[in-house]
PDB file of N, CA, C and O in Angstrom:
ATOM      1  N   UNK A   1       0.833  -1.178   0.000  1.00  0.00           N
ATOM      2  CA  UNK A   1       0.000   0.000   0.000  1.00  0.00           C
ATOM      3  C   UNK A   1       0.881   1.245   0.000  1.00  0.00           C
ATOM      4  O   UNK A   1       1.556   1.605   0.965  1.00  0.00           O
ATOM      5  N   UNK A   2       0.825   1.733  -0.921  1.00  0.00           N
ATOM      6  CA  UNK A   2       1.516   3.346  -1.075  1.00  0.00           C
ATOM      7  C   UNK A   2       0.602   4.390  -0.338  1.00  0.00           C
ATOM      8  O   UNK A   2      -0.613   4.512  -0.489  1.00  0.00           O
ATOM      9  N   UNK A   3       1.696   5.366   0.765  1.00  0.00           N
ATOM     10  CA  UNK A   3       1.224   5.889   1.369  1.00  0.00           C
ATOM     11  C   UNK A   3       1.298   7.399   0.556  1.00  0.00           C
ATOM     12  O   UNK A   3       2.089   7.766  -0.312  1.00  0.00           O
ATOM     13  N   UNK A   4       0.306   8.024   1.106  1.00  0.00           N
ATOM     14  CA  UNK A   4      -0.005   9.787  -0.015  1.00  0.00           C
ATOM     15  C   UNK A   4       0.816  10.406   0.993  1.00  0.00           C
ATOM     16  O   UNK A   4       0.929   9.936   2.125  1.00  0.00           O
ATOM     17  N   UNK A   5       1.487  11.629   0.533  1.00  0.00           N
ATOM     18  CA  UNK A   5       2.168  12.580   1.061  1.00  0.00           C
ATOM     19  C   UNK A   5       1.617  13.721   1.778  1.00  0.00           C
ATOM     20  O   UNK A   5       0.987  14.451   1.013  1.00  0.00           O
ATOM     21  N   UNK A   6       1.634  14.043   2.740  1.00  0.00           N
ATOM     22  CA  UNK A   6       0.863  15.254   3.575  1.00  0.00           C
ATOM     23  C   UNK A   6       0.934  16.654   3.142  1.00  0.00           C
ATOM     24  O   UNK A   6       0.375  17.642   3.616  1.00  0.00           O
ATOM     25  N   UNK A   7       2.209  16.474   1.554  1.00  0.00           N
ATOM     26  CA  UNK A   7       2.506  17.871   1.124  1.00  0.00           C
ATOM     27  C   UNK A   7       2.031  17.511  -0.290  1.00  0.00           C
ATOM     28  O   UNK A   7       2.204  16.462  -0.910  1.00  0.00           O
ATOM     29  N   UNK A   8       1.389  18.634  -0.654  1.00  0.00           N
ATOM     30  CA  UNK A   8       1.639  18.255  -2.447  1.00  0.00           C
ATOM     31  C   UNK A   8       2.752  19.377  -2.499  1.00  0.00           C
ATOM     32  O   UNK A   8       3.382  20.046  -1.679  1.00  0.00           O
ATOM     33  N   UNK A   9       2.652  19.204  -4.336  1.00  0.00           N
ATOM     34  CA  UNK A   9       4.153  19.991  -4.618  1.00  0.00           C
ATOM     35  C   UNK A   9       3.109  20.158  -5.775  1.00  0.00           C
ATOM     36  O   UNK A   9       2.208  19.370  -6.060  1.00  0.00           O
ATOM     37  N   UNK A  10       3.399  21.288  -6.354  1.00  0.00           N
ATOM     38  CA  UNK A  10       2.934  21.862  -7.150  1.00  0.00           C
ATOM     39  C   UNK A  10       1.119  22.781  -7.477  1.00  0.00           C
ATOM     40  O   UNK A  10       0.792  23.871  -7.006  1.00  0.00           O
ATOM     41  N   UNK A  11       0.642  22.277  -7.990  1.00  0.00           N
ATOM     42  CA  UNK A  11      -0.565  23.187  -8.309  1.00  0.00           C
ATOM     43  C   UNK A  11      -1.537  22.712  -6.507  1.00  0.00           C
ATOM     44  O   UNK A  11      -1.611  21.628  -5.929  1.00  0.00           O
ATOM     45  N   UNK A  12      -1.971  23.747  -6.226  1.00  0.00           N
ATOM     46  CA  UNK A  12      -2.648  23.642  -4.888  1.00  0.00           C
ATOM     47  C   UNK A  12      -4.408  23.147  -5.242  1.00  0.00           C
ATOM     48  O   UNK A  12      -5.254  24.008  -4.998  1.00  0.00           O
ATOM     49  N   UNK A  13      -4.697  22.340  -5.574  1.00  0.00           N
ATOM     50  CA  UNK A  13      -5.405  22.318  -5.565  1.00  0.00           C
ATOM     51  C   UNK A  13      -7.074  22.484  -4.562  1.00  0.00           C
ATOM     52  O   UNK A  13      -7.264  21.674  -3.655  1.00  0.00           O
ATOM     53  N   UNK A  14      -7.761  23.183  -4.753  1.00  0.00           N
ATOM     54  CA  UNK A  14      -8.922  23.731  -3.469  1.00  0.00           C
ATOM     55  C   UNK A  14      -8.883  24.564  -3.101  1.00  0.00           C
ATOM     56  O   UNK A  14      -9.878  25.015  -2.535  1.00  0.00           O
ATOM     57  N   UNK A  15      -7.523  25.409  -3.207  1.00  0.00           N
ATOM     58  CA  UNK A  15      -7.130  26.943  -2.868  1.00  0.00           C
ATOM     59  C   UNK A  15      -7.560  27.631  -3.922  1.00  0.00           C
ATOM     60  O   UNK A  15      -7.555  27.142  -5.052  1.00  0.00           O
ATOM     61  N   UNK A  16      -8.017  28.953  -3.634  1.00  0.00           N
ATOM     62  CA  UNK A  16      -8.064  30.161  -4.376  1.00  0.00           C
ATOM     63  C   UNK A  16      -6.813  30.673  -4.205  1.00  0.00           C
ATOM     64  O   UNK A  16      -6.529  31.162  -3.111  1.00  0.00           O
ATOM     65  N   UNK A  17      -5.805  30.644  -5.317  1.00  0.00           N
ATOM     66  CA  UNK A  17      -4.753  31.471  -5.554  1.00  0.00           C
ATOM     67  C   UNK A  17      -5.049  32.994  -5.621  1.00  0.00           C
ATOM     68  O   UNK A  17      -6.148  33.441  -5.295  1.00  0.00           O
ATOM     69  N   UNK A  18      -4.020  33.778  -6.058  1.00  0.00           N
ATOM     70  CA  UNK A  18      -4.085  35.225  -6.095  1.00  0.00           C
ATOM     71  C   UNK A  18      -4.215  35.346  -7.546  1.00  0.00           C
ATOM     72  O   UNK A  18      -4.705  36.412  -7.920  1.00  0.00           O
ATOM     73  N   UNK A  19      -3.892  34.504  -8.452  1.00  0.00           N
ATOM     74  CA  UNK A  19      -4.177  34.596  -9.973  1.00  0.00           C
ATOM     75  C   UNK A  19      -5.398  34.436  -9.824  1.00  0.00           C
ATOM     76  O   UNK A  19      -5.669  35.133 -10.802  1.00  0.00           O
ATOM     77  N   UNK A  20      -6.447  34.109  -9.434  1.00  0.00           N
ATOM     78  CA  UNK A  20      -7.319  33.049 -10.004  1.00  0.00           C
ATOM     79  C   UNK A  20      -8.590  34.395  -9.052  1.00  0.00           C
ATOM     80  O   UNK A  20      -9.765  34.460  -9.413  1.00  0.00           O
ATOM     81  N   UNK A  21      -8.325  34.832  -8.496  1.00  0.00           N
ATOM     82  CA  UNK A  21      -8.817  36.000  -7.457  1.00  0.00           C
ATOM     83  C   UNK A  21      -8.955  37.481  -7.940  1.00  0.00           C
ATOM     84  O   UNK A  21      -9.773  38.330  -7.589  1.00  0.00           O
ATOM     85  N   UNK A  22      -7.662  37.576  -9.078  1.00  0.00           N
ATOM     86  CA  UNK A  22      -7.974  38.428  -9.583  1.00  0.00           C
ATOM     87  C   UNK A  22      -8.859  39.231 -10.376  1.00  0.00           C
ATOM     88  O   UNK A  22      -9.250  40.373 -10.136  1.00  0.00           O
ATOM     89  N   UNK A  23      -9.122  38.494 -11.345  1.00  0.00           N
ATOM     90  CA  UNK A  23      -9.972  38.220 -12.258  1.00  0.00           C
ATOM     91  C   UNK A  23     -11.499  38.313 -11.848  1.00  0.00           C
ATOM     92  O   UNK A  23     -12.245  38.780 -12.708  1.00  0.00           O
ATOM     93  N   UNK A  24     -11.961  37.993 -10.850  1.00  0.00           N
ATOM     94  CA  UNK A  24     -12.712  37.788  -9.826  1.00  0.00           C
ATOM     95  C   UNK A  24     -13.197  39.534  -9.064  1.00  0.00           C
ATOM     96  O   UNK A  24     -14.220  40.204  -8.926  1.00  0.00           O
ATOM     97  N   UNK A  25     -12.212  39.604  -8.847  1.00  0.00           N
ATOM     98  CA  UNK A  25     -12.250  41.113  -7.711  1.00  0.00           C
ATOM     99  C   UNK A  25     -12.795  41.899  -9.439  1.00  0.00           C
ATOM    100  O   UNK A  25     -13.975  41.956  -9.786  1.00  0.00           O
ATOM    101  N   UNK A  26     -11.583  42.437 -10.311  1.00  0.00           N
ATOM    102  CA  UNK A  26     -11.893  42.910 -11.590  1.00  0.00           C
ATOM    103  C   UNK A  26     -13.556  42.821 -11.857  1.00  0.00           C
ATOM    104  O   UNK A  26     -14.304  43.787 -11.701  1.00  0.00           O
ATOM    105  N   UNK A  27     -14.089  41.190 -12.383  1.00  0.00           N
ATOM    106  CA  UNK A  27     -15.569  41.502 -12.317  1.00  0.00           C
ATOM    107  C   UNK A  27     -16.802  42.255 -11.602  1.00  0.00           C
ATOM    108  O   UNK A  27     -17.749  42.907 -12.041  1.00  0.00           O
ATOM    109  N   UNK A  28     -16.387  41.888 -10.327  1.00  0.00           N
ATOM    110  CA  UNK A  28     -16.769  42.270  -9.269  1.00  0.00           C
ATOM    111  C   UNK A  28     -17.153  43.546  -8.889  1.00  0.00           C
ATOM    112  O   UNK A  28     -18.232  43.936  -8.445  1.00  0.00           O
ATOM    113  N   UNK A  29     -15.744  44.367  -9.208  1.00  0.00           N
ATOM    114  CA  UNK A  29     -15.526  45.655  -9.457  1.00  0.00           C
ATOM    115  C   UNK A  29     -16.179  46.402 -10.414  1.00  0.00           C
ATOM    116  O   UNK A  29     -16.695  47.502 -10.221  1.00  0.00           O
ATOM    117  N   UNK A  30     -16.139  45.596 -11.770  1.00  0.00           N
ATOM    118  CA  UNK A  30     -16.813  46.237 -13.130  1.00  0.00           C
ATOM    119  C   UNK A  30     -18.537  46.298 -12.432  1.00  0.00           C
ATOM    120  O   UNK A  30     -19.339  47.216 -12.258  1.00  0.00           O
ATOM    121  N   UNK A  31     -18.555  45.049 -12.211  1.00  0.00           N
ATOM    122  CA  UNK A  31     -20.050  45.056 -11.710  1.00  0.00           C
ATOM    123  C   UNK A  31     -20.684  46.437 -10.668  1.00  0.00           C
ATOM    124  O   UNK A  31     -21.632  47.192 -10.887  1.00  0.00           O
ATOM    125  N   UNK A  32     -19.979  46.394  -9.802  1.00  0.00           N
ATOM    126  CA  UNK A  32     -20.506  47.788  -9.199  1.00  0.00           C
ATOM    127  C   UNK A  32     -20.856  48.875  -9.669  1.00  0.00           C
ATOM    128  O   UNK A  32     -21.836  49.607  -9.527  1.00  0.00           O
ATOM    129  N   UNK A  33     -19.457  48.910 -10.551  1.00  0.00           N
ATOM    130  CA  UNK A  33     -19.657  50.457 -11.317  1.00  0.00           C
ATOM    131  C   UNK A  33     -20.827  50.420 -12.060  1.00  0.00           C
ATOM    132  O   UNK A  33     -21.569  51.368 -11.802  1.00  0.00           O
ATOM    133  N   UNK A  34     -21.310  49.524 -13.028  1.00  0.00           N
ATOM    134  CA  UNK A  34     -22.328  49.669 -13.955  1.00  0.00           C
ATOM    135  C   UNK A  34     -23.823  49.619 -12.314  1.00  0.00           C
ATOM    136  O   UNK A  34     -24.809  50.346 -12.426  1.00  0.00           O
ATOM    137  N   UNK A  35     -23.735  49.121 -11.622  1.00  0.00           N
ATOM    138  CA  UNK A  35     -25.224  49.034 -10.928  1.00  0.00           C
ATOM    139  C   UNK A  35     -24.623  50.825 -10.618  1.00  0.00           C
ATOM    140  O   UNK A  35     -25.199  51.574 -11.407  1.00  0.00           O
ATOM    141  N   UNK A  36     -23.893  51.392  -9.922  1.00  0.00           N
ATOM    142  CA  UNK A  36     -23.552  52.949  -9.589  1.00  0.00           C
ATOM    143  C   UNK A  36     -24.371  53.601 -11.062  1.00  0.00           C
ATOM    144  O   UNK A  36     -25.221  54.482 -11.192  1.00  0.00           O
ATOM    145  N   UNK A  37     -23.722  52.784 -11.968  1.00  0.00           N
ATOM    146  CA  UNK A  37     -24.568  54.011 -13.302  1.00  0.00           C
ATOM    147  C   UNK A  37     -26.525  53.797 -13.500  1.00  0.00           C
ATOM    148  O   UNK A  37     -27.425  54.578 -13.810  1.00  0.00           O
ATOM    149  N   UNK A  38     -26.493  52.807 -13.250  1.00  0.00           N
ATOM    150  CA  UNK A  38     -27.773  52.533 -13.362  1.00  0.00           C
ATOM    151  C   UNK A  38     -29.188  52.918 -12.457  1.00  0.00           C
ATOM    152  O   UNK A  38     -30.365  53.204 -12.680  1.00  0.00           O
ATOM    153  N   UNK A  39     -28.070  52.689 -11.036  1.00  0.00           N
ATOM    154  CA  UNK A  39     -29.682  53.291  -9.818  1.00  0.00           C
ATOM    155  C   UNK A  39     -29.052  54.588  -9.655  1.00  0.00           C
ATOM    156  O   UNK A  39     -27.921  55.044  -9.824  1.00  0.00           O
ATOM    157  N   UNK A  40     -30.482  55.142  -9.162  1.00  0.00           N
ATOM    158  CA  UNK A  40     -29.983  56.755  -8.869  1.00  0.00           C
ATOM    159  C   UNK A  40     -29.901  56.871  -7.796  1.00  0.00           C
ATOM    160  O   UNK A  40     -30.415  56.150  -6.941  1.00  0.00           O
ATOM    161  N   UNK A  41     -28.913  58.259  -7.569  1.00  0.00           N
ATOM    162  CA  UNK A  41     -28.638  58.311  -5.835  1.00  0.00           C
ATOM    163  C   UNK A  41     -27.839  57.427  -5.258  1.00  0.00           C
ATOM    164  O   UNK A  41     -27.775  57.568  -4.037  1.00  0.00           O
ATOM    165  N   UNK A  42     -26.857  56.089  -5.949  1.00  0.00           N
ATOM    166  CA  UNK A  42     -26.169  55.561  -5.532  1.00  0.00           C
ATOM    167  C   UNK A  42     -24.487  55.388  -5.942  1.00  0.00           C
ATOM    168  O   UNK A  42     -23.704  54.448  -5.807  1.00  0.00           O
ATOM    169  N   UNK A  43     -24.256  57.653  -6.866  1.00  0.00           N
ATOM    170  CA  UNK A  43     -22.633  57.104  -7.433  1.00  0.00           C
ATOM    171  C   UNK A  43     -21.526  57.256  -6.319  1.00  0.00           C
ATOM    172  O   UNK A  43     -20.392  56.897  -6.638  1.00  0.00           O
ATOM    173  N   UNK A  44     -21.756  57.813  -4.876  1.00  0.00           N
ATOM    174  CA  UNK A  44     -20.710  57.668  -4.182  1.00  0.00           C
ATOM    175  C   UNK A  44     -21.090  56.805  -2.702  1.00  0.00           C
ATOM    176  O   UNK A  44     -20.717  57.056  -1.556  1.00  0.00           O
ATOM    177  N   UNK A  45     -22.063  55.596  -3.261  1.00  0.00           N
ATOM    178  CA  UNK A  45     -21.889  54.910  -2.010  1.00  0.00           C
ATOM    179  C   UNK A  45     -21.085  53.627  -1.479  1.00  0.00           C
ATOM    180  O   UNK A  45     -20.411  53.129  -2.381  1.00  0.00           O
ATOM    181  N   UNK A  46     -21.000  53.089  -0.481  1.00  0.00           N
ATOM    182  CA  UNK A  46     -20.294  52.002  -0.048  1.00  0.00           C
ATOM    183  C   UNK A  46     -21.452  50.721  -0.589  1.00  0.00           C
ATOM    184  O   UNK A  46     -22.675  50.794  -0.714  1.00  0.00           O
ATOM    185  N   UNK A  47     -20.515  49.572  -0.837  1.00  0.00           N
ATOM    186  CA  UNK A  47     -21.182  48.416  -1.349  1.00  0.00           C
ATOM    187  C   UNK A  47     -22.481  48.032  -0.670  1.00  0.00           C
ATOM    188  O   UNK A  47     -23.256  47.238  -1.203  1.00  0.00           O
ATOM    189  N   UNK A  48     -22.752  48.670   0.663  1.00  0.00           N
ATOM    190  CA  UNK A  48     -23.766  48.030   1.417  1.00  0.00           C
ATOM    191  C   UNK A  48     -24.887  48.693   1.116  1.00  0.00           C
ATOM    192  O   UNK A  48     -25.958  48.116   0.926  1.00  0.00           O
ATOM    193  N   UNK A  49     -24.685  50.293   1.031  1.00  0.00           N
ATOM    194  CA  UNK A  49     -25.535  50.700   0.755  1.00  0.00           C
ATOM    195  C   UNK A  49     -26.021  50.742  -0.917  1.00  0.00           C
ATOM    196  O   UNK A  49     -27.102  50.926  -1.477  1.00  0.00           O
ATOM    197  N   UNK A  50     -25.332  50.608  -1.147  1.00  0.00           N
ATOM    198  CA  UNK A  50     -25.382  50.519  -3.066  1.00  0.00           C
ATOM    199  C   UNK A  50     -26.433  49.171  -3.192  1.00  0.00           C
ATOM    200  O   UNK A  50     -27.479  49.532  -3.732  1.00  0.00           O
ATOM    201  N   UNK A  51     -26.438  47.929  -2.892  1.00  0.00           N
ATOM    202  CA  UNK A  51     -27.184  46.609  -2.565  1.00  0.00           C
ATOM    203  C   UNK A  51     -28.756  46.911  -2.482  1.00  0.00           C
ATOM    204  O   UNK A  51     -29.775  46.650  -3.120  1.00  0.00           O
ATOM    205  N   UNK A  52     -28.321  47.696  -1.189  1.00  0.00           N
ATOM    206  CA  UNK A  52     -29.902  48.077  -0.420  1.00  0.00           C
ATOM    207  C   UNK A  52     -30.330  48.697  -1.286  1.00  0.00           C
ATOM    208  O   UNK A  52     -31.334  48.293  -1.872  1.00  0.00           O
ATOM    209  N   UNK A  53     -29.586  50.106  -1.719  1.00  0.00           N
ATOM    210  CA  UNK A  53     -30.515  51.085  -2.605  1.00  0.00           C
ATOM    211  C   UNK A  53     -31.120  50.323  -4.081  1.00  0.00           C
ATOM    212  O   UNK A  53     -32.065  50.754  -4.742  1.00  0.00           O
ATOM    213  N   UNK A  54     -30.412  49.246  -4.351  1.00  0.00           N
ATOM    214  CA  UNK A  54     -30.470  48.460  -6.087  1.00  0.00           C
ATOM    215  C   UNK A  54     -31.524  47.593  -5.703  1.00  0.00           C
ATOM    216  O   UNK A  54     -32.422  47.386  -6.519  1.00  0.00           O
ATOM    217  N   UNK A  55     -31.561  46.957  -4.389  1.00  0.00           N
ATOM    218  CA  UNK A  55     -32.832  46.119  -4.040  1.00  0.00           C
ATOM    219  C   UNK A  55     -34.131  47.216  -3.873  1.00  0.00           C
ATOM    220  O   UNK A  55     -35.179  46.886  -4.427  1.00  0.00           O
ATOM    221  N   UNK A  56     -34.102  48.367  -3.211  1.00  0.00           N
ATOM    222  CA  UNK A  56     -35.198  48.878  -2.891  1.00  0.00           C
ATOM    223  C   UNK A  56     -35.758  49.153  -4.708  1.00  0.00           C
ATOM    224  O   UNK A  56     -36.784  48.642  -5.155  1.00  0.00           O
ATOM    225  N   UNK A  57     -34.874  50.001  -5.477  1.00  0.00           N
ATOM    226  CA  UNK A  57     -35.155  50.191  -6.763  1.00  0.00           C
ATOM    227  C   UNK A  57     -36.116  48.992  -7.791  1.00  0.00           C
ATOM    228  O   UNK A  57     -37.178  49.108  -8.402  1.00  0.00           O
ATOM    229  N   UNK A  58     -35.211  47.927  -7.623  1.00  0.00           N
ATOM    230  CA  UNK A  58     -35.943  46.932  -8.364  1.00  0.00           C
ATOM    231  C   UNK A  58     -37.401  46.900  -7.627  1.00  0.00           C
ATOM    232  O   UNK A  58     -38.405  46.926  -8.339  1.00  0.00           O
ATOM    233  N   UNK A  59     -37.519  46.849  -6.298  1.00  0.00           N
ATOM    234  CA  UNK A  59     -39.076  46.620  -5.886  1.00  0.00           C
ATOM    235  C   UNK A  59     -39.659  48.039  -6.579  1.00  0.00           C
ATOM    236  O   UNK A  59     -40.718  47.986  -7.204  1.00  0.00           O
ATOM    237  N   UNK A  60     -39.008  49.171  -6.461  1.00  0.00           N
ATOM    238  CA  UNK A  60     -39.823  50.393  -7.230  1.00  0.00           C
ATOM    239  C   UNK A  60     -40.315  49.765  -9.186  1.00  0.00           C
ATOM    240  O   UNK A  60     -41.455  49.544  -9.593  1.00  0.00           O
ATOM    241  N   UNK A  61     -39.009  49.640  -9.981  1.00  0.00           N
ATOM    242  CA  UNK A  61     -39.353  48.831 -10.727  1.00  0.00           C
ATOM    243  C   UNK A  61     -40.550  47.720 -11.314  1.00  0.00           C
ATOM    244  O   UNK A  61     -41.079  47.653 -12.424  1.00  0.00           O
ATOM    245  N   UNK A  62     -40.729  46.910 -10.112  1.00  0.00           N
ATOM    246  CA  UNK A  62     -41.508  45.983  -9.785  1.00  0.00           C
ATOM    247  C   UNK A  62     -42.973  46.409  -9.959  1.00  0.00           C
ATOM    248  O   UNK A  62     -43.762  46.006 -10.813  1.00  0.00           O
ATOM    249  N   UNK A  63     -43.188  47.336  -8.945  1.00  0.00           N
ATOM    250  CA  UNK A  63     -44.411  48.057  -8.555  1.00  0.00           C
ATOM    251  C   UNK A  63     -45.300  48.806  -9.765  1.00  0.00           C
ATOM    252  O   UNK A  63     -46.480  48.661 -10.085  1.00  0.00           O
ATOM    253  N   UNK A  64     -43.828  50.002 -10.512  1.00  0.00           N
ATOM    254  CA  UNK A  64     -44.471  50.319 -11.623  1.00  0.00           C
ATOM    255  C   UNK A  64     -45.065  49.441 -12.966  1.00  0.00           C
ATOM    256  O   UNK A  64     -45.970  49.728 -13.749  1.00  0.00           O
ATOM    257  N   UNK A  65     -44.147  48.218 -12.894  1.00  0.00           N
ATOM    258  CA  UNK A  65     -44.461  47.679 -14.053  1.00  0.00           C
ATOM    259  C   UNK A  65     -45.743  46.942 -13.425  1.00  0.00           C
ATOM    260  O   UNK A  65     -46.583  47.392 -14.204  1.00  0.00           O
ATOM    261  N   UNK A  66     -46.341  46.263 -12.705  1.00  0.00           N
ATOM    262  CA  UNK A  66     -47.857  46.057 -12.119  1.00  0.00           C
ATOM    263  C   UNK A  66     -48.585  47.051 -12.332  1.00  0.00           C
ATOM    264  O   UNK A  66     -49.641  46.846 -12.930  1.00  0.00           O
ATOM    265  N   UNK A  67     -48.287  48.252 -11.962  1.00  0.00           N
ATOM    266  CA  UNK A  67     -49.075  49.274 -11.840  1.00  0.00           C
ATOM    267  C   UNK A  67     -49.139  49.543 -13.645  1.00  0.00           C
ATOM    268  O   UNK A  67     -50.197  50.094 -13.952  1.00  0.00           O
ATOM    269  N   UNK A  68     -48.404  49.315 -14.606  1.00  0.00           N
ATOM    270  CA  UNK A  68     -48.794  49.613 -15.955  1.00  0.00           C
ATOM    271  C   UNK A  68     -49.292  48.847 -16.612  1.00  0.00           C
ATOM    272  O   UNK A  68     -50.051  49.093 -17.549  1.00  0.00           O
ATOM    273  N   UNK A  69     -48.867  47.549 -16.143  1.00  0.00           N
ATOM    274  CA  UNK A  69     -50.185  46.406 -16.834  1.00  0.00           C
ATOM    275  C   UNK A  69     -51.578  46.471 -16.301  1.00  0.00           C
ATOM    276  O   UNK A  69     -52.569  46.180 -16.971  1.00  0.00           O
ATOM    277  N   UNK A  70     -51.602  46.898 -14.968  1.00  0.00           N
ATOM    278  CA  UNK A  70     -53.159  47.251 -14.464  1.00  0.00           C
ATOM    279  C   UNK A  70     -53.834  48.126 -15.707  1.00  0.00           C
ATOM    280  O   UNK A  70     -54.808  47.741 -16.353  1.00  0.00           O
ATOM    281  N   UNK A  71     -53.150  49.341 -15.910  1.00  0.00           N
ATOM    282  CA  UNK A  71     -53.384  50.368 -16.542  1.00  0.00           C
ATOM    283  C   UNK A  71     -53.712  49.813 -17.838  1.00  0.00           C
ATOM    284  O   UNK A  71     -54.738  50.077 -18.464  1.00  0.00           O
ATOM    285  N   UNK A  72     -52.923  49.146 -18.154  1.00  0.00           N
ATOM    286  CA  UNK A  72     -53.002  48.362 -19.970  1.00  0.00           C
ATOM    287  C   UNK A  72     -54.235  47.436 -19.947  1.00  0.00           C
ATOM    288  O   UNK A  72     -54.858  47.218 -20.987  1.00  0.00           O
ATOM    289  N   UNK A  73     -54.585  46.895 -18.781  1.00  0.00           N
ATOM    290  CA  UNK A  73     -55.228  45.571 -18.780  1.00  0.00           C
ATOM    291  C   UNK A  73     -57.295  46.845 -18.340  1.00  0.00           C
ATOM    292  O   UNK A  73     -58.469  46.478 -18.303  1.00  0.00           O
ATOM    293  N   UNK A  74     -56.728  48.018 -18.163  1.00  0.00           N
ATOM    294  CA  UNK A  74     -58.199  48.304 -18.099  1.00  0.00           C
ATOM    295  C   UNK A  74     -58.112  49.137 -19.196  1.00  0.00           C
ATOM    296  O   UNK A  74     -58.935  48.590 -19.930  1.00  0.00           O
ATOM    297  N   UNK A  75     -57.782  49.871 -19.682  1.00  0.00           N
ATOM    298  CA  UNK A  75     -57.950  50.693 -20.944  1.00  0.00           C
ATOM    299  C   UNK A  75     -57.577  50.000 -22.398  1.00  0.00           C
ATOM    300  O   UNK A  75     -57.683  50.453 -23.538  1.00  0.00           O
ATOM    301  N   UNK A  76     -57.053  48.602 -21.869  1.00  0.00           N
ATOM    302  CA  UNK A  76     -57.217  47.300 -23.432  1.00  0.00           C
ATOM    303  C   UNK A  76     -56.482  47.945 -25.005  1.00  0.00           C
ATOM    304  O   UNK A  76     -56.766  48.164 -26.182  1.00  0.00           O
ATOM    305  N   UNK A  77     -55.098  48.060 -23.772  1.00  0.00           N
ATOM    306  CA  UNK A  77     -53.779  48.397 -24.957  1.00  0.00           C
ATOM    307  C   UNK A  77     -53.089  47.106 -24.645  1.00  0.00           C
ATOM    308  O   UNK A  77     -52.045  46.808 -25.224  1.00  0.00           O
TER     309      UNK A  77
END
């Protein structure tokens, strides 16, 4: 019976390297900026509040588009 080694040597496998992280943060990053361009009232906030304000928006979102199919669905556009 061959016993396994307690070290590997070479590629780490299960770890998030710093290559592999990068790329990652980058998206991440891009991603913010475009939700900053998109909701209003949110180009100089911190990620937490940027979230909250993009969640409250979509429920605004939400609301109007109900509220325009109501509208469509009684005046039969």
């Amino acid at each position: 019976m061959k016993r396994r080694s307690m070290f590997t040597v070479g590629k780490n496998k299960g770890v998030a390297s710093s290559v592999h992280r990068k790329p990652l943060q980058h998206m991440v990053q891009r991603r913010l900026r475009e939700l900053k361009e998109i909701v209003p009232d949110a180009h100089e906030d911190n990620v937490d509040v940027l979230l909250r304000k993009t969640a409250e928006y979509i429920c605004i979102l939400e609301l109007k588009v109900a509220v325009l199919r109501k509208l469509a669905a009684i005046y039969g556009a």
